[in-house]
C-alpha positions in Angstrom: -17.8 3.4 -16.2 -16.3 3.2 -12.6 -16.0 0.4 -10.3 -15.0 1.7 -6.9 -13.4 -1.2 -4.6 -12.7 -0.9 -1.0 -11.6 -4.0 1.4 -11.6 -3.6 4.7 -11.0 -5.2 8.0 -12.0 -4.5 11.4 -12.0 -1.1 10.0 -14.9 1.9 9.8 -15.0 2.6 6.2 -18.1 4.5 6.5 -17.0 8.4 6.2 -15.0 7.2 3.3 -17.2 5.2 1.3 -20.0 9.0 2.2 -17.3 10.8 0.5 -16.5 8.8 -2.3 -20.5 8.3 -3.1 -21.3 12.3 -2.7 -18.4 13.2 -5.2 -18.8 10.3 -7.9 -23.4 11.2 -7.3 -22.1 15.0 -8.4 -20.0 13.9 -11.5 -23.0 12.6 -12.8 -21.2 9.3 -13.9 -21.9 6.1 -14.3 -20.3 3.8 -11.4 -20.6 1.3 -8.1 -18.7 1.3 -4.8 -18.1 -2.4 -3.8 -16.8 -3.1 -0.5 -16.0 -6.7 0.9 -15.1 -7.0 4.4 -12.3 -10.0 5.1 -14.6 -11.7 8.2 -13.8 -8.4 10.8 -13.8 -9.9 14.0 -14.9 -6.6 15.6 -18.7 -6.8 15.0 -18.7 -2.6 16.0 -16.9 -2.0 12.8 -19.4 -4.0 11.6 -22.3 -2.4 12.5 -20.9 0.8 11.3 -20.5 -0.2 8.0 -24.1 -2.2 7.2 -25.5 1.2 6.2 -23.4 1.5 2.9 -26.0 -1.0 1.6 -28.5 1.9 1.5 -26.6 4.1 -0.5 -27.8 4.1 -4.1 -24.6 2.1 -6.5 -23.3 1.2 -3.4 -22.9 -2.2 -1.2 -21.0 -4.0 1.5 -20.8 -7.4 2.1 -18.7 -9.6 4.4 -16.6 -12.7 3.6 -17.3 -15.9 5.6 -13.5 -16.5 6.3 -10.5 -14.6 6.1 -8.7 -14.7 2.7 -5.8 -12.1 2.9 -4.8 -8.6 1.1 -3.7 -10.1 -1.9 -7.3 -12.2 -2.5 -9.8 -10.2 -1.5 -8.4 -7.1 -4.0 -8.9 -9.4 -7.1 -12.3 -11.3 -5.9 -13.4 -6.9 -5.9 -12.0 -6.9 -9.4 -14.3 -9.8 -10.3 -17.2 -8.4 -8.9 -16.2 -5.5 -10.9 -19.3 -4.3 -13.7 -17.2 -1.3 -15.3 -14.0 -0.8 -17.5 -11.8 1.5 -14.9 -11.2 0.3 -11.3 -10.5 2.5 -8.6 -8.9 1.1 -5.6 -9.1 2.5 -2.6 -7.8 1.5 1.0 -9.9 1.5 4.1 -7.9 4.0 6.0 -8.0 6.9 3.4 -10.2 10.0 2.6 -9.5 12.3 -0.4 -7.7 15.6 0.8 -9.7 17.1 -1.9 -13.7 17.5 -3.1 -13.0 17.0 -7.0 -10.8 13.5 -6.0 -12.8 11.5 -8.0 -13.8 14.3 -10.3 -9.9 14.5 -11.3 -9.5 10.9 -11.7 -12.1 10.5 -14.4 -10.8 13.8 -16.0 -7.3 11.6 -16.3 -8.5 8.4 -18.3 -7.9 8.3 -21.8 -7.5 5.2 -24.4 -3.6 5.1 -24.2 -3.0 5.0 -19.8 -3.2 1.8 -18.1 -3.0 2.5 -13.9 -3.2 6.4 -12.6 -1.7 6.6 -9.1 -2.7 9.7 -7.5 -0.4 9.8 -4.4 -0.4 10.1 -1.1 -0.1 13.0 2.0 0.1 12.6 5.3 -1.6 15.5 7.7 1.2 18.1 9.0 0.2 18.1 12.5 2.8 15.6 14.7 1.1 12.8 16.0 1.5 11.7 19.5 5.1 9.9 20.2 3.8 6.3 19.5 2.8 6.7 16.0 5.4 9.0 15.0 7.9 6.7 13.7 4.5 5.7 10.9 4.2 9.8 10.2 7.4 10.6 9.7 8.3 7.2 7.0 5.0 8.2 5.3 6.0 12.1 5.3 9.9 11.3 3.6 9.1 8.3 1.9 6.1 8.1 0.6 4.1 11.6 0.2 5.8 12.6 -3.5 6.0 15.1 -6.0 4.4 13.7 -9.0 8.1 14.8 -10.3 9.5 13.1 -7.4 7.3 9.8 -8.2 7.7 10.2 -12.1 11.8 9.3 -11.1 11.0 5.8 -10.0 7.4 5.1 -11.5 6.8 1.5 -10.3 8.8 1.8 -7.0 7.0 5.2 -5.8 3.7 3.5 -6.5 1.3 2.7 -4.1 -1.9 0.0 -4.0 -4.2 2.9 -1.3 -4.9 4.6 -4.1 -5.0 4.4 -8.0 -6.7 3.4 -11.2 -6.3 0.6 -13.7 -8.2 -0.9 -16.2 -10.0 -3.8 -15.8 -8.6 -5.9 -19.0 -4.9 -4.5 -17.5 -5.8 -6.4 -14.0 -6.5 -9.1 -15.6 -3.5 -9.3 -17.3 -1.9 -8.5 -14.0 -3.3 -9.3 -10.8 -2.1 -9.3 -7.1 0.0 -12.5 -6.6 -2.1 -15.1 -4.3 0.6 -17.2 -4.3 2.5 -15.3 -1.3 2.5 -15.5 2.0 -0.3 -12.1 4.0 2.8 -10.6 5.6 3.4 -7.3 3.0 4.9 -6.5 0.1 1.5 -7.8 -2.1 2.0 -4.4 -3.5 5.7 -4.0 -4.0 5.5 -7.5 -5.5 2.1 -6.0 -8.0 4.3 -2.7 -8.9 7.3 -4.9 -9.7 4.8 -7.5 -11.6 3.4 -4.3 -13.5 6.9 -2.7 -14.3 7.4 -6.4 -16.2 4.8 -6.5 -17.9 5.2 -3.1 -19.5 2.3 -1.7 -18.6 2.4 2.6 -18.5 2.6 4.1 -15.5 0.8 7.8 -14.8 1.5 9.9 -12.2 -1.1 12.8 -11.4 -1.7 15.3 -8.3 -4.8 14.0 -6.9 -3.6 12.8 -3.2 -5.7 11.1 -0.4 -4.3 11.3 3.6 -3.9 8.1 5.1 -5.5 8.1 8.0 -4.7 4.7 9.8 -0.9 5.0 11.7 0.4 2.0 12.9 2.4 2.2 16.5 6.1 2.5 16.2 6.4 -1.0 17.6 3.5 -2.2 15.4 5.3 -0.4 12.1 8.9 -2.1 13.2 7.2 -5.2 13.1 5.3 -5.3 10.1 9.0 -3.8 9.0 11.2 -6.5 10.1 8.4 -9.2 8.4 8.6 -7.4 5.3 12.3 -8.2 5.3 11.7 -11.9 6.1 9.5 -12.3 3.1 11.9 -10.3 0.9 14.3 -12.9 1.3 11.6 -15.5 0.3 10.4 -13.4 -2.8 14.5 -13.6 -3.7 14.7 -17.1 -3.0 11.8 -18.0 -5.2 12.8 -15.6 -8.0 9.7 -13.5 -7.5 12.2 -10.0 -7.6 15.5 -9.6 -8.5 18.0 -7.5 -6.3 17.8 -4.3 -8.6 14.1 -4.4 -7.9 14.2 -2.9 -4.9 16.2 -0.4 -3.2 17.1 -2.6 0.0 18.0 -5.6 -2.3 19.6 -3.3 -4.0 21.7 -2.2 -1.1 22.1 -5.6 0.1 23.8 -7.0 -3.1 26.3 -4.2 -3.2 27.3 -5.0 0.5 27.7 -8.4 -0.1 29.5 -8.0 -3.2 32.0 -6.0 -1.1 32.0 -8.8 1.5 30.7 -6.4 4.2 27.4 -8.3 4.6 28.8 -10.3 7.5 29.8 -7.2 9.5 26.4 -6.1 8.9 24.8 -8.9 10.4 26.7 -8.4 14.0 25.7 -4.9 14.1 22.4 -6.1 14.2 23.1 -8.4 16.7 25.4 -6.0 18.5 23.2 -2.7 18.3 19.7 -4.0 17.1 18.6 -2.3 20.7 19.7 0.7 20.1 18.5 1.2 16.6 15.0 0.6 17.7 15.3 2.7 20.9 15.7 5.7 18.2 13.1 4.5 16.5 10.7 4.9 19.3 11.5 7.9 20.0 10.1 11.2 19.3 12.6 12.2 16.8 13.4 8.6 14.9 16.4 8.6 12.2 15.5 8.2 8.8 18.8 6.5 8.4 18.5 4.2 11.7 15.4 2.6 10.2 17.2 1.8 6.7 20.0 0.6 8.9 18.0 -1.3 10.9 16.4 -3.2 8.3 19.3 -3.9 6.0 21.4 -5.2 9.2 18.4 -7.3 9.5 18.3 -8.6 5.8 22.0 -9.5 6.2 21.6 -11.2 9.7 18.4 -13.5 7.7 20.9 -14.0 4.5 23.2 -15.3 7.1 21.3 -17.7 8.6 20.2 -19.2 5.5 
């Protein structure tokens, strides 16, 4: 009934994959937990993970070389034996016991993909991943009312269900460089291809913060392959909200003034942005200065 798919890298996914297994053993259901492992070059993460191969439905297996995000999630697929996929990121664990209870209680013949959501835990981390905490508290841990407003652009890849006939239909694009977006660019590709959209209460924490400096980085090169996804007609502007934002500015011509303040004050933004207390508003800023500064020097 349930395939359960989990890639990792250089990541321990054993607690998780414990959890997942106890809760799916107590439903009494039908299902497997297949994890691949994109060739970790950490053997210790390794080692901890070789023992999910004694759990009963369960295994994990590594990949002789490195194949990226957007591979490795539809190679699990294909090693999929059931009709509903679950995917599941390495640096989760359900906030709740009934997790996977609450997911099979949610199928039914007419929904396609069930995204559960996403929480973040309340306590401040220390200063250099707080910049990671506070995006993921504003931006991405939802309301199911809040997520039900924008249904593909609220959705997230660390979580959900789809069925397998859907995923086949609609897979994770290969075709695009491993630097991010693979799921903006699957929601999008979803959205498209008109395929329904549920929204349900049954949240996992995320676990694995980035560093500020790492998060602005992995930031600023989701930008640079924005403009690529553009270029090659992969999105359109309205697709996003900072393509979005970036049209309207440079249909009022203000792109260019845009582009020296990030020249002018790109510093400064990020200095907030390290900080204990980083601005929302500076990191939008930040980026779309960035996306006009690129569009510039095209």
């Amino acid at each position: 009934m349930l395939s359960i798919l989990i890639p990792t890298y250089n990541y321990d996914i054993s607690t998780l994959v414990e959890t997942i297994h106890s809760q799916a053993v107590a439903t009494g259901i039908t299902f497997e937990i297949v994890c691949l492992d994109d060739c970790s070059d950490e053997q210790e993460s390794i080692k901890k993970n070789e023992p999910i191969n004694l759990l009963s439905n369960a295994s994990y297996a590594v990949l002789p070389e490195n194949i990226g995000r957007s591979r490795i999630r539809n190679l699990l697929a294909q090693k999929a034996n059931f009709n509903w996929l679950l995917f599941l990121d390495a640096d989760v664990i359900p906030v709740k016991a009934d997790f996977i209870s609450k997911y099979i209680a949610a199928i039914s013949d007419e929904k396609e993909v069930i995204y559960g959501g996403i929480l973040y835990q309340e306590e401040k981390p220390k200063q250099e991943n707080v910049l990671r905490w506070v995006y993921g508290k504003e931006r991405e841990a939802l309301s199911v009312k809040e997520r039900e407003e924008a249904s593909y652009l609220r959705f997230l890849t660390l979580s959900f269900l789809i069925k397998k006939d859907v995923f086949q239909k609609v897979k994770f694009n290969e075709d695009i460089p491993n630097a991010r977006h693979e799921d903006t660019l699957f929601a999008n590709d979803l959205k498209h291809a008109e395929v329904h959209m549920t929204h349900i209460h049954n949240p996992v924490y995320h676990l694995g913060l980035d560093t500020s400096k790492e998060f602005i980085r992995k930031s600023m090169e989701s930008v640079e392959v924005l403009i690529l996804f553009l270029k090659n007609g992969l999105i359109e502007h309205n697709d996003i909200l900072i393509t979005k934002m970036f049209k309207r500015v440079k249909n009022f011509g203000i792109n260019h003034v845009l582009s020296l303040l990030y020249r002018w004050f790109g510093n400064r933004f990020e200095k907030n942005l390290l900080s204990n207390n980083p601005s929302m508003f500076i990191f939008d800023l930040y980026r779309l200065t960035y996306l006009c500064y690129l569009d510039k020097r095209q």
